[in-house]
PyMOL Python script that loads the backbone (N, CA, C, O; Angstrom):
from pymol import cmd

cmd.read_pdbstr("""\
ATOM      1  N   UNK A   1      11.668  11.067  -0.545  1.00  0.00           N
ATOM      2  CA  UNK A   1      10.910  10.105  -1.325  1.00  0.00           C
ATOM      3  C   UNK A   1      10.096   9.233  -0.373  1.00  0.00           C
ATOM      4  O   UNK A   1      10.515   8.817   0.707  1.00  0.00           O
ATOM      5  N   UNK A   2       8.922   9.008  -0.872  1.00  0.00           N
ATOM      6  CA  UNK A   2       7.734   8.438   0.086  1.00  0.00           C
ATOM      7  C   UNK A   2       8.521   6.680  -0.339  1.00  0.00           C
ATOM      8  O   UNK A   2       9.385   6.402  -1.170  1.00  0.00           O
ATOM      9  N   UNK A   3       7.576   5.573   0.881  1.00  0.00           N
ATOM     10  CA  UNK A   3       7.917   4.570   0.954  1.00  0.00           C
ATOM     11  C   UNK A   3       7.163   3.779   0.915  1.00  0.00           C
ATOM     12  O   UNK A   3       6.839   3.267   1.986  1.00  0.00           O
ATOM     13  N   UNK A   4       6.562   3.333  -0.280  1.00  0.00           N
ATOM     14  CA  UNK A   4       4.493   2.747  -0.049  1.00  0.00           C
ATOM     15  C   UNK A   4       5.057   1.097  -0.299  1.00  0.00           C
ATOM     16  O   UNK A   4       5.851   0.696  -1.149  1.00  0.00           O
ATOM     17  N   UNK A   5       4.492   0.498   0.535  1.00  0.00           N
ATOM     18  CA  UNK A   5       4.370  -0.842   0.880  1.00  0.00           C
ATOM     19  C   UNK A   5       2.830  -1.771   0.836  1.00  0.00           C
ATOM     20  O   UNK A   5       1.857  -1.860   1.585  1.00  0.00           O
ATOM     21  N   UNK A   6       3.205  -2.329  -0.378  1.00  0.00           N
ATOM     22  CA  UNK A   6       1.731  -3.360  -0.469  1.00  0.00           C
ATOM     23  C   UNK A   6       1.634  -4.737   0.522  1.00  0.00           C
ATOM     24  O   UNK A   6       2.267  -5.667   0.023  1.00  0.00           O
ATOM     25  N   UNK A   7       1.177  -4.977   1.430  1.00  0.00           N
ATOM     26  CA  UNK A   7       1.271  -5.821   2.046  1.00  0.00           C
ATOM     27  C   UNK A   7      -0.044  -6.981   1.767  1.00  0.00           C
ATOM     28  O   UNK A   7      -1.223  -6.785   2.062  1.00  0.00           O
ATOM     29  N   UNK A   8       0.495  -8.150   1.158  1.00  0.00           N
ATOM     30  CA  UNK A   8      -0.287  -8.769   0.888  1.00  0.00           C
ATOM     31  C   UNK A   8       0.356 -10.409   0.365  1.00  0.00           C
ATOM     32  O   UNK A   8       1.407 -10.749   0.909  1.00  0.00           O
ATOM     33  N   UNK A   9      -0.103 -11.122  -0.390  1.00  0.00           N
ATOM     34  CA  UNK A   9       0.333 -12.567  -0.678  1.00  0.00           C
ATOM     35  C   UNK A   9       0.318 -12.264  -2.618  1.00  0.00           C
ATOM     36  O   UNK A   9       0.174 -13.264  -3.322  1.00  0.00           O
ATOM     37  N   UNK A  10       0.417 -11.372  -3.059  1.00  0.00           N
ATOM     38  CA  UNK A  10       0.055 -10.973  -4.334  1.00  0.00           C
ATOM     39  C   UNK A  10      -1.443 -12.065  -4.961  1.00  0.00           C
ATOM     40  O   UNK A  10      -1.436 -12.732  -5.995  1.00  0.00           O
ATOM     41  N   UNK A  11      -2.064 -12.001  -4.424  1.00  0.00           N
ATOM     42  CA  UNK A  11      -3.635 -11.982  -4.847  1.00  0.00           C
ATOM     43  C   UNK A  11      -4.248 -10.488  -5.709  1.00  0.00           C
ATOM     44  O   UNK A  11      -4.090  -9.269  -5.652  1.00  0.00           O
ATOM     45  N   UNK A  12      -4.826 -11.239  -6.299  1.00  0.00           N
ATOM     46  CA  UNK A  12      -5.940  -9.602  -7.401  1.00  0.00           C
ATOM     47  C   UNK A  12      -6.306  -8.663  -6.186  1.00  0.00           C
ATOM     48  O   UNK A  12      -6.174  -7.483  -6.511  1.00  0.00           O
ATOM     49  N   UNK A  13      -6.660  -8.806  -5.090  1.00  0.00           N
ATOM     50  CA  UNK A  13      -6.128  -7.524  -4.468  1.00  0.00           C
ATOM     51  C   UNK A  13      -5.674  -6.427  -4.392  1.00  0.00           C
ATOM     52  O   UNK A  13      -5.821  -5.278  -4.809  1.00  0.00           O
ATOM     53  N   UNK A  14      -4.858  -7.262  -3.525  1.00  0.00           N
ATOM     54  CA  UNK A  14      -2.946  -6.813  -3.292  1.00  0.00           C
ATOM     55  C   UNK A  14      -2.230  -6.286  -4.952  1.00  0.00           C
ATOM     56  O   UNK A  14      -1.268  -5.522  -5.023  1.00  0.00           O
ATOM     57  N   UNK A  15      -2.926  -6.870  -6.156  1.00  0.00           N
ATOM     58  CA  UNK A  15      -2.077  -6.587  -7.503  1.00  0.00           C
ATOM     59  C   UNK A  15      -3.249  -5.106  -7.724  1.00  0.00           C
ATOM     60  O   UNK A  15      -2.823  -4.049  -8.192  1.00  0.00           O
ATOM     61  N   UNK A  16      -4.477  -5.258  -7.371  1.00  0.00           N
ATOM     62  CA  UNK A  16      -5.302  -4.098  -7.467  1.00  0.00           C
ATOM     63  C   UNK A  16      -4.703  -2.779  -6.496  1.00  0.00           C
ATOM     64  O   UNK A  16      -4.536  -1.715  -7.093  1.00  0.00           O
ATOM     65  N   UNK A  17      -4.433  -2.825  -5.257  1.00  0.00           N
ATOM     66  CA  UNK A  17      -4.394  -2.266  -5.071  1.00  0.00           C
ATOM     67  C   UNK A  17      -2.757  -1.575  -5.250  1.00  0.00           C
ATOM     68  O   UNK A  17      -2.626  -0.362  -5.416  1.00  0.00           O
ATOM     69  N   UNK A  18      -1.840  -2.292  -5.206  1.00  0.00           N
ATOM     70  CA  UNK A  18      -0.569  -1.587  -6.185  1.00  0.00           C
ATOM     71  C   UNK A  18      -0.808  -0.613  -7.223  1.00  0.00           C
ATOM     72  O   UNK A  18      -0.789   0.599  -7.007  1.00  0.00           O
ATOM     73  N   UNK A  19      -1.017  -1.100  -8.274  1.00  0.00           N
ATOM     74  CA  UNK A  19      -2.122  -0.062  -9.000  1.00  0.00           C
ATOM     75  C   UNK A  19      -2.170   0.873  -8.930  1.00  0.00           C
ATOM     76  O   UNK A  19      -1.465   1.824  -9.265  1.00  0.00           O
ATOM     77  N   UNK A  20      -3.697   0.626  -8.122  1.00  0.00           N
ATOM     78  CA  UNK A  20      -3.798   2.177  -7.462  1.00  0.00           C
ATOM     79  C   UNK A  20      -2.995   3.317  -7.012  1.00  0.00           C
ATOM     80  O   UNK A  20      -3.233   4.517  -7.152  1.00  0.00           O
ATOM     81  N   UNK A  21      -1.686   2.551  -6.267  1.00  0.00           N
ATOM     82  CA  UNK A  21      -0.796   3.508  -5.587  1.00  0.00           C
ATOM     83  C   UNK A  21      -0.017   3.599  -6.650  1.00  0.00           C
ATOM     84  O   UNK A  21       0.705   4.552  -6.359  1.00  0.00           O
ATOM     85  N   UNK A  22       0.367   3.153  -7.893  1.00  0.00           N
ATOM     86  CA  UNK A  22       1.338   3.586  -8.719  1.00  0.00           C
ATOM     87  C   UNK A  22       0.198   4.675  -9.166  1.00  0.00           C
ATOM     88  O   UNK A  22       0.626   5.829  -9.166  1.00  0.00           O
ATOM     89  N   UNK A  23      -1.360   4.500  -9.598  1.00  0.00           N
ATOM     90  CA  UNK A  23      -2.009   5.612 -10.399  1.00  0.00           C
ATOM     91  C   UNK A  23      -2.071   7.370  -9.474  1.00  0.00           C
ATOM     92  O   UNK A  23      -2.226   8.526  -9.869  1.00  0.00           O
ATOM     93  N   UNK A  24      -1.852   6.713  -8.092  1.00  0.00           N
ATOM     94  CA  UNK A  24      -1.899   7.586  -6.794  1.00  0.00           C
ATOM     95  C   UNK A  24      -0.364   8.733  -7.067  1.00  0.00           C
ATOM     96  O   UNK A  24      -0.222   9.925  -7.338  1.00  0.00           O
ATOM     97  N   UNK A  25       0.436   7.724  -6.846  1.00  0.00           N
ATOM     98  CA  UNK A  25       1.722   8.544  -7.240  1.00  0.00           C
ATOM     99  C   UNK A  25       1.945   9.551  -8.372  1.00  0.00           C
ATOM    100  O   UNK A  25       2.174  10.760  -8.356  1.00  0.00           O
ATOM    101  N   UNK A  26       1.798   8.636  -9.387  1.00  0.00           N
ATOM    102  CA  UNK A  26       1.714   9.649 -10.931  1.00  0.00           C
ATOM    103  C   UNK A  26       0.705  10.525 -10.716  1.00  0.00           C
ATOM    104  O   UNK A  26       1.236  11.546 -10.278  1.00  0.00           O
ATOM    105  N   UNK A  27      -0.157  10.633 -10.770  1.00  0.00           N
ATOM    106  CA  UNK A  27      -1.313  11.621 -10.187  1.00  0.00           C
ATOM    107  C   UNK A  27      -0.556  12.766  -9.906  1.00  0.00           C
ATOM    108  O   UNK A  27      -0.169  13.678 -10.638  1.00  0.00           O
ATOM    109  N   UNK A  28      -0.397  12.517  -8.530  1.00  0.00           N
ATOM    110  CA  UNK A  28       0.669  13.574  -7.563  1.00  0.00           C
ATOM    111  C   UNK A  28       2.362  14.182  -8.055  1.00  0.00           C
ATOM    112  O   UNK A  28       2.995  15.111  -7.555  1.00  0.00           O
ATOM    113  N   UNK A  29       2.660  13.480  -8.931  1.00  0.00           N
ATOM    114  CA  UNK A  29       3.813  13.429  -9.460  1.00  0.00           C
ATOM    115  C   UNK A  29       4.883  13.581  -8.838  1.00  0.00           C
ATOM    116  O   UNK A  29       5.912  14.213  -9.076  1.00  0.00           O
ATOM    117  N   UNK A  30       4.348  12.565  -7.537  1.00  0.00           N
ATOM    118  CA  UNK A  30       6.086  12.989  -6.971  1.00  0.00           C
ATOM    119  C   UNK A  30       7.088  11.054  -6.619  1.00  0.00           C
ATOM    120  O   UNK A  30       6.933   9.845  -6.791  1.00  0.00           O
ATOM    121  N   UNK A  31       7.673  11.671  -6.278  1.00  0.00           N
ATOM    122  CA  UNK A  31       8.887  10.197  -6.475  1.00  0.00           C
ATOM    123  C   UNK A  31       8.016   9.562  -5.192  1.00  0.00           C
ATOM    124  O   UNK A  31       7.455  10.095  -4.235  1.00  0.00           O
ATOM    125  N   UNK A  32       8.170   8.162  -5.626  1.00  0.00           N
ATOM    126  CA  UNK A  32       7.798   7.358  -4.187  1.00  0.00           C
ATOM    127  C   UNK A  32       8.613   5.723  -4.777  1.00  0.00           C
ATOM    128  O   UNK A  32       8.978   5.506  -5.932  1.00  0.00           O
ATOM    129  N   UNK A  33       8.686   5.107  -4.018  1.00  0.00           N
ATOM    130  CA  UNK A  33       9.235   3.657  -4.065  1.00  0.00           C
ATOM    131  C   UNK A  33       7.804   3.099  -3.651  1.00  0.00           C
ATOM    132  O   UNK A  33       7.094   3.525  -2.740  1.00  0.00           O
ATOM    133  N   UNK A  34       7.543   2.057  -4.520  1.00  0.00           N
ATOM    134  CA  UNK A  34       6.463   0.922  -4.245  1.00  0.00           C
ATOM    135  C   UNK A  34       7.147  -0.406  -4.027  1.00  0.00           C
ATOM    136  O   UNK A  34       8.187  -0.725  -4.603  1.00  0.00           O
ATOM    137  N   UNK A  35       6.579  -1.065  -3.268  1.00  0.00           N
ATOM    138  CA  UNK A  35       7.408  -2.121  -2.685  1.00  0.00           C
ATOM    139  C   UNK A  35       6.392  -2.992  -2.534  1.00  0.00           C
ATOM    140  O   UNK A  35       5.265  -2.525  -2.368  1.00  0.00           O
ATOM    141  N   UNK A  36       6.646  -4.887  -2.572  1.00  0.00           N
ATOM    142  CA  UNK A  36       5.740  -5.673  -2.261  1.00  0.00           C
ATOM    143  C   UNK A  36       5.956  -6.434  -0.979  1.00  0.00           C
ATOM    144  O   UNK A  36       7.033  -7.031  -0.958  1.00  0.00           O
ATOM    145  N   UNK A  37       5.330  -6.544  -0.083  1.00  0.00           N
ATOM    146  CA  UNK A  37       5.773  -7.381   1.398  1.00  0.00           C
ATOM    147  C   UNK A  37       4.839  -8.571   1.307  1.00  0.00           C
ATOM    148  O   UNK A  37       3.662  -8.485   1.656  1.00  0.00           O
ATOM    149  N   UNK A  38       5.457  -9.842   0.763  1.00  0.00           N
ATOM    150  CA  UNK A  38       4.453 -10.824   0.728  1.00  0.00           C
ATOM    151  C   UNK A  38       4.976 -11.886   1.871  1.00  0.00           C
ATOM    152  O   UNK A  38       4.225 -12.861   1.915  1.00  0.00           O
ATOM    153  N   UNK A  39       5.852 -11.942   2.624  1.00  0.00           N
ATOM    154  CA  UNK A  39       6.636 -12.437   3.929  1.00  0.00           C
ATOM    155  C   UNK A  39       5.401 -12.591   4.529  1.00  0.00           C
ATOM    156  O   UNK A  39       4.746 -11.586   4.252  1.00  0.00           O
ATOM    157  N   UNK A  40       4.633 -13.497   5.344  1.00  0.00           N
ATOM    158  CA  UNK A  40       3.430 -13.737   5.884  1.00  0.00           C
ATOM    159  C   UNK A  40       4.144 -13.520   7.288  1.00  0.00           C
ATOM    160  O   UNK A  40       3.249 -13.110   8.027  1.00  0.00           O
ATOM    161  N   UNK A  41       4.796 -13.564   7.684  1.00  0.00           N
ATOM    162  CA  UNK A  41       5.351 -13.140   9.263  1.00  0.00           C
ATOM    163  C   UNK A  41       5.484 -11.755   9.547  1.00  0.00           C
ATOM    164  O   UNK A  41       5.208 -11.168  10.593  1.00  0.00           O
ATOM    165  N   UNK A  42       5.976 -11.277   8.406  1.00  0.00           N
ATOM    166  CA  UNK A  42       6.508  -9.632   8.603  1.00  0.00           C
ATOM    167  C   UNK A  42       4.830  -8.883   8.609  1.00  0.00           C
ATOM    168  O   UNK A  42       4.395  -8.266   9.581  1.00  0.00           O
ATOM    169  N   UNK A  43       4.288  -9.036   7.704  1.00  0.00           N
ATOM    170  CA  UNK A  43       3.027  -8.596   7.577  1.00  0.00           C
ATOM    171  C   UNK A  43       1.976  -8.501   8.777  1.00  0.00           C
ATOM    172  O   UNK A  43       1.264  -7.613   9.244  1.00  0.00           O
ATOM    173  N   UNK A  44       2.312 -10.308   9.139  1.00  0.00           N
ATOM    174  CA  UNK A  44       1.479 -10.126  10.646  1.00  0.00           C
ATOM    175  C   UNK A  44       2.022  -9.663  11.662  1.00  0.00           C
ATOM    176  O   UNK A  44       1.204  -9.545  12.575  1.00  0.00           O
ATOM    177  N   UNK A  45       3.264  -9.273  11.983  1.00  0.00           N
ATOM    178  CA  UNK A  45       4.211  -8.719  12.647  1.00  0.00           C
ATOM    179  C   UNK A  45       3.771  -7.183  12.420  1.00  0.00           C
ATOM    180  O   UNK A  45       3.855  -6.448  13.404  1.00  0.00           O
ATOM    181  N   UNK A  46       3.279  -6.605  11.127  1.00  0.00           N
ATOM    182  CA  UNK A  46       2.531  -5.030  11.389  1.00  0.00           C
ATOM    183  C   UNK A  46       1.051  -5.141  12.173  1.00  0.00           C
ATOM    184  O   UNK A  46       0.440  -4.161  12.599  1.00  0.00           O
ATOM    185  N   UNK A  47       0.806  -5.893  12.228  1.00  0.00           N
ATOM    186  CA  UNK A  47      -1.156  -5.936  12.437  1.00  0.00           C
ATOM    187  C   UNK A  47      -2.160  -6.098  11.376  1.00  0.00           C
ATOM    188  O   UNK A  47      -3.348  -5.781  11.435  1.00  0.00           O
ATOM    189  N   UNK A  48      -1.579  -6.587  10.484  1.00  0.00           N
ATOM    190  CA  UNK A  48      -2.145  -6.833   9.146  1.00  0.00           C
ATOM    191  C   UNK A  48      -2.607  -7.610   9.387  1.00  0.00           C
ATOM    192  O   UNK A  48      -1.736  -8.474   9.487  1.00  0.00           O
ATOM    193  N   UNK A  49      -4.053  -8.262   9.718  1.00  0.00           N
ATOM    194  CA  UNK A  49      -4.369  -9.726   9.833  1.00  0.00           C
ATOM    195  C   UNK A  49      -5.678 -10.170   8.391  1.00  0.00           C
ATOM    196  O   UNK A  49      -6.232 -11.236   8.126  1.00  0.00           O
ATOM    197  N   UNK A  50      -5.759  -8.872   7.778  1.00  0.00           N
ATOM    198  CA  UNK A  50      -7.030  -8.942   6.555  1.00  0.00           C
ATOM    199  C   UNK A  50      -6.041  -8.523   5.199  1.00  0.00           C
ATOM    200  O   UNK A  50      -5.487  -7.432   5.329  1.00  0.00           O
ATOM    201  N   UNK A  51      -5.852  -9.013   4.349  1.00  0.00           N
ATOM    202  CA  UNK A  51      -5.158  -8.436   3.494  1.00  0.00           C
ATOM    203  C   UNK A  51      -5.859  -7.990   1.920  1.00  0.00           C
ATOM    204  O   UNK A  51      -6.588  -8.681   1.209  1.00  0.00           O
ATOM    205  N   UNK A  52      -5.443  -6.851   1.724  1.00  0.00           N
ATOM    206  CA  UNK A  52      -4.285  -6.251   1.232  1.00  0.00           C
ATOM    207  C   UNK A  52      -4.155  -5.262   2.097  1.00  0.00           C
ATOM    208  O   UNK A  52      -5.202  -4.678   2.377  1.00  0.00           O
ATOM    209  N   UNK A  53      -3.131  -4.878   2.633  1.00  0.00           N
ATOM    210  CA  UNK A  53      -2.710  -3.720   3.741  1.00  0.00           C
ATOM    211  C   UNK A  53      -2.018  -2.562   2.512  1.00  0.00           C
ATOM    212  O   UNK A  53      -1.914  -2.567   1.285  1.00  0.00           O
ATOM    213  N   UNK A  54      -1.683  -1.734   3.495  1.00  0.00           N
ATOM    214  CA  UNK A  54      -0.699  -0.770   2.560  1.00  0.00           C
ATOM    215  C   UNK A  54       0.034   0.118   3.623  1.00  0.00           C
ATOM    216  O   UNK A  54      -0.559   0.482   4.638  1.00  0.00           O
ATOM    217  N   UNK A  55       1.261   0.440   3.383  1.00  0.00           N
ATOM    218  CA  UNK A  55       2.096   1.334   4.498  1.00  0.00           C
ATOM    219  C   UNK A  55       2.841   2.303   3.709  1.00  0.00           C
ATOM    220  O   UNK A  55       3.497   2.117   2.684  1.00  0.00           O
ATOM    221  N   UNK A  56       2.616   3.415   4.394  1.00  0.00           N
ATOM    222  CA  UNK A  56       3.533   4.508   4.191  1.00  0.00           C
ATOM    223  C   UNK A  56       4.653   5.226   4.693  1.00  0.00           C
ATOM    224  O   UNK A  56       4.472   6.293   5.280  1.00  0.00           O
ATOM    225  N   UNK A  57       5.774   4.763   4.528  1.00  0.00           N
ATOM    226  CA  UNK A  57       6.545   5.486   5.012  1.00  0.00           C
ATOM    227  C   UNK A  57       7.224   4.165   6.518  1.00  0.00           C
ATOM    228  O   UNK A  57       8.078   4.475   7.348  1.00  0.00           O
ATOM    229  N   UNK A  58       6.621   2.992   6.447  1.00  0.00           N
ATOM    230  CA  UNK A  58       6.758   1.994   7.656  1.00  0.00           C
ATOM    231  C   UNK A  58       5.501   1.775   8.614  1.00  0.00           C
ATOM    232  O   UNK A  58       5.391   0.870   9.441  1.00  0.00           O
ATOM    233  N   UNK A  59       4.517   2.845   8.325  1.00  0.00           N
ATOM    234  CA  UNK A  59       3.223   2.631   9.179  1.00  0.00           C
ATOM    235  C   UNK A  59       1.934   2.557   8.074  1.00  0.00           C
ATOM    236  O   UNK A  59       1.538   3.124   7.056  1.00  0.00           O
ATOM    237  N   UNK A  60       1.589   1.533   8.933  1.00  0.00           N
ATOM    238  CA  UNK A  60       0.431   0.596   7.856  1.00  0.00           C
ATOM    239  C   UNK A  60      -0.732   1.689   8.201  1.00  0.00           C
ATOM    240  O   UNK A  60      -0.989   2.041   9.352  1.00  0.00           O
ATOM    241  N   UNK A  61      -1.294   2.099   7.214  1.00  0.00           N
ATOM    242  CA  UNK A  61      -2.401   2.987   7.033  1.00  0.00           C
ATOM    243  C   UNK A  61      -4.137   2.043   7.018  1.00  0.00           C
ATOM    244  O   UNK A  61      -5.241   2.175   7.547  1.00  0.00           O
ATOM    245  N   UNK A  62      -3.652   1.381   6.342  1.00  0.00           N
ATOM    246  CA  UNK A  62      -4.991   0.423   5.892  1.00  0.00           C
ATOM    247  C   UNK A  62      -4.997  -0.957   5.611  1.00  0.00           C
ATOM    248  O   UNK A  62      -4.003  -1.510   5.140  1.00  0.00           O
ATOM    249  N   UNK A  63      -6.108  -1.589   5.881  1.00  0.00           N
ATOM    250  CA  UNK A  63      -5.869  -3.398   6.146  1.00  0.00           C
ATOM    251  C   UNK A  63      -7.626  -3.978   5.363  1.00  0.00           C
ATOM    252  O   UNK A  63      -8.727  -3.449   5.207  1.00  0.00           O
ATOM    253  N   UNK A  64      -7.163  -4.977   5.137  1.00  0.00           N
ATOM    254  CA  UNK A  64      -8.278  -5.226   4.146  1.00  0.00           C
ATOM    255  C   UNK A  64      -9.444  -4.859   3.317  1.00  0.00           C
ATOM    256  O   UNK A  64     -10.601  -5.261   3.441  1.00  0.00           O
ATOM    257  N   UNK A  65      -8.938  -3.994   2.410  1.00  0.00           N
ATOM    258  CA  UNK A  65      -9.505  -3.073   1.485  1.00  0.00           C
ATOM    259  C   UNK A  65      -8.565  -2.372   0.350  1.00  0.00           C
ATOM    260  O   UNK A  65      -7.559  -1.712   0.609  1.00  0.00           O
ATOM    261  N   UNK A  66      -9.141  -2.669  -1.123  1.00  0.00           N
ATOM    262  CA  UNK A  66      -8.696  -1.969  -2.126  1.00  0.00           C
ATOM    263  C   UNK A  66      -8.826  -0.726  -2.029  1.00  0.00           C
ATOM    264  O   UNK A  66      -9.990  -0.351  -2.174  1.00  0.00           O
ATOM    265  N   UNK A  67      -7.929   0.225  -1.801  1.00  0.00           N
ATOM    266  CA  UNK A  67      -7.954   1.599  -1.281  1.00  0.00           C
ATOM    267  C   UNK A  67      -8.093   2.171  -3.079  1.00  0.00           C
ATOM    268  O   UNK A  67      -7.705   1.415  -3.969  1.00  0.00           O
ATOM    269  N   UNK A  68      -8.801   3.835  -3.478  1.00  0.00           N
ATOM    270  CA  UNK A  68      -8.631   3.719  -4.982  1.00  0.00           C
ATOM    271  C   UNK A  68      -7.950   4.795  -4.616  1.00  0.00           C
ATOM    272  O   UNK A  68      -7.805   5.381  -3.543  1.00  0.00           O
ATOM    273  N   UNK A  69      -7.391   5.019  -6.156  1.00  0.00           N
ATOM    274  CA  UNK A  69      -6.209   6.313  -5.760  1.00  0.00           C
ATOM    275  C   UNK A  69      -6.365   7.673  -5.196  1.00  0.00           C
ATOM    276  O   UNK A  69      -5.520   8.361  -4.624  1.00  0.00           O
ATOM    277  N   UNK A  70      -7.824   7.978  -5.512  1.00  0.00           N
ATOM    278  CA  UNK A  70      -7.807   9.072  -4.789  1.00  0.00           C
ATOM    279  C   UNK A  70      -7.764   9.559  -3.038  1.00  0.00           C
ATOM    280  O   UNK A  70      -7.644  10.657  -2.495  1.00  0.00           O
ATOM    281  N   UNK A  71      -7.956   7.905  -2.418  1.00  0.00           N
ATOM    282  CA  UNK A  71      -8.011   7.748  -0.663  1.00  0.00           C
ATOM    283  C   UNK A  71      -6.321   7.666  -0.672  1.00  0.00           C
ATOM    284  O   UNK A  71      -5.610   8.263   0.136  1.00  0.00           O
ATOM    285  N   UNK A  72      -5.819   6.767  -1.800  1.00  0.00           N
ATOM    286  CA  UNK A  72      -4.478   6.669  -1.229  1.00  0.00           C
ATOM    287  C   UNK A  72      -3.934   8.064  -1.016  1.00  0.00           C
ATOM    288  O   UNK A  72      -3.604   8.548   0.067  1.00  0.00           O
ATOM    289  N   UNK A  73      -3.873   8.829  -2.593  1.00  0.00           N
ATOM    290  CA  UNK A  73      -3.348  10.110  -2.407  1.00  0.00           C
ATOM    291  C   UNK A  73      -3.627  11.209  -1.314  1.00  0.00           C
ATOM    292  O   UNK A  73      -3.002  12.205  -0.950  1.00  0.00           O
ATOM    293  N   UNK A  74      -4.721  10.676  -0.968  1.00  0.00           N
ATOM    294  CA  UNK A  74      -4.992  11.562   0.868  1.00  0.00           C
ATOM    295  C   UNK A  74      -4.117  11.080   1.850  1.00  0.00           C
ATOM    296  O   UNK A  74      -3.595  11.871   2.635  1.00  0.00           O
ATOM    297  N   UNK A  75      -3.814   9.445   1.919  1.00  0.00           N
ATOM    298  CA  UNK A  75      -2.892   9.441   3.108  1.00  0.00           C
ATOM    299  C   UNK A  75      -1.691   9.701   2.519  1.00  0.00           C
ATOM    300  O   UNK A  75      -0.820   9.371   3.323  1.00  0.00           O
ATOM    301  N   UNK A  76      -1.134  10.195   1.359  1.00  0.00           N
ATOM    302  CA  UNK A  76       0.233  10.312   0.754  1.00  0.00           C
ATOM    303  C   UNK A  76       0.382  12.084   1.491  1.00  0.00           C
ATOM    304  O   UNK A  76       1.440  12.376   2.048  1.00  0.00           O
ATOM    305  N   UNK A  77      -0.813  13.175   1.402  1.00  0.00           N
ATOM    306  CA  UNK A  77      -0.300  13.932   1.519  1.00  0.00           C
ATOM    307  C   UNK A  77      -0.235  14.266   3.016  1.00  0.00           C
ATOM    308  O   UNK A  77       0.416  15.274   3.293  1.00  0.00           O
ATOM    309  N   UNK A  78      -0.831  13.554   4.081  1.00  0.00           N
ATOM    310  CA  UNK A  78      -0.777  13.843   5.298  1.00  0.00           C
ATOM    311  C   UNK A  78       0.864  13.536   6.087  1.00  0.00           C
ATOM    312  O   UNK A  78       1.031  13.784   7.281  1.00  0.00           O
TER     313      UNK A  78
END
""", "prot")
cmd.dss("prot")
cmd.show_as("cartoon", "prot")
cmd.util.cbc("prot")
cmd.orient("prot")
């Protein structure tokens, strides 16, 4: 099971781009855990310094930008 992490302060963003990765997942139909990291230390502690980030699996893929589901589902299948 994949491990997708929204990293953000839950701003329309960060709630946009969740979203996406739940529409990303179902899409693909496979199990994943979505998770919210709004901890402002932990976040900058990945290299997140633009937010909404997103991580897969523990490694942050992308940093300030609403990713739409079809980019997410590309880094889901790599």
């Amino acid at each position: 099971m994949k491990k997708i992490e929204i990293l953000g302060t839950g701003c329309a963003k960060c709630q946009r781009l969740e979203k996406n990765a739940k529409k990303a997942v179902d899409e693909l139909g496979m199990d994943a855990e979505i998770e919210e990291v709004q901890d402002l230390e932990e976040i900058s502690a990945r290299g997140v310094m633009s937010t909404p980030g997103i991580a897969i699996d523990g490694e942050t893929k992308a940093t300030g930008k609403v990713l739409n589901p079809d980019q997410i589902k590309k880094l889901l299948k790599e």
